[in-house]
N, C-alpha and C positions, 0 to 999 in steps of 0.2 A: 571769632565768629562761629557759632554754635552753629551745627547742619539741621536743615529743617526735619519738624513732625511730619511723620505719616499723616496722623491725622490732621494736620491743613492740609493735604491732598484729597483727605476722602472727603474734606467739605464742596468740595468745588461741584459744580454741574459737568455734565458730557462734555462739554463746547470748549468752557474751562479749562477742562481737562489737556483735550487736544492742542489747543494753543499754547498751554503752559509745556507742552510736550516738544512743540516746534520751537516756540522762544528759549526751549533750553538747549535744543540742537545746534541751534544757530549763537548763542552762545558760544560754544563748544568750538564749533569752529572757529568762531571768533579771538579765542582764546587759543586755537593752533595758528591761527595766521598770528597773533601777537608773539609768540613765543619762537616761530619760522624767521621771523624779521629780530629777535631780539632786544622787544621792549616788553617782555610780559614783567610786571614786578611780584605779581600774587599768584606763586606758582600750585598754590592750595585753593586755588579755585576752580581746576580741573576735578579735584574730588568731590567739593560741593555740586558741583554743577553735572558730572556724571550720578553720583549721589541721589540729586533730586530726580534728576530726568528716569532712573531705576526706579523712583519709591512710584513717579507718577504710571512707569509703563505697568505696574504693581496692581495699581487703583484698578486701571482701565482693563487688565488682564480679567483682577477679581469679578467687577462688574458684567464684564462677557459671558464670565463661567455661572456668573448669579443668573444673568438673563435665560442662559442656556439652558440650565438646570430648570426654569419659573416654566420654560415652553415644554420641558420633555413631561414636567408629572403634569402640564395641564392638558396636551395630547393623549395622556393615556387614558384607557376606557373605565 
């Protein structure tokens, strides 16, 4: 299984974003309680799954600093 594009991350909306942010926390954990108990079988799905949830906090990072940036030069005189 190939790890996802960035850029199906930066397709997504705001809302998207955050959701696809927590569904892959909760994953994560998911995937430590399967491995605490000793049935996890795809132990390479901690990388994809930390992996994605990096590219996505990625997206939402860039977008802050874009926002940020659109308010400081439209603030100025």
């Amino acid at each position: 299984m190939a790890l996802p594009k960035i850029e199906d991350a930066r397709s997504l909306s705001d809302e998207e974003l955050a959701s696809e942010i927590i569904e892959g926390k909760k994953k994560l954990l998911e995937l430590r309680m399967l491995q605490a108990t000793g049935r996890l079988e795809k132990s390479h799905e901690f990388k994809h799954t930390r992996h994605r949830i990096a590219q996505l906090l990625t997206v939402e990072r860039e977008r802050q600093l874009a926002t940020s940036v659109e308010e400081a030069s439209s603030s100025e005189p």
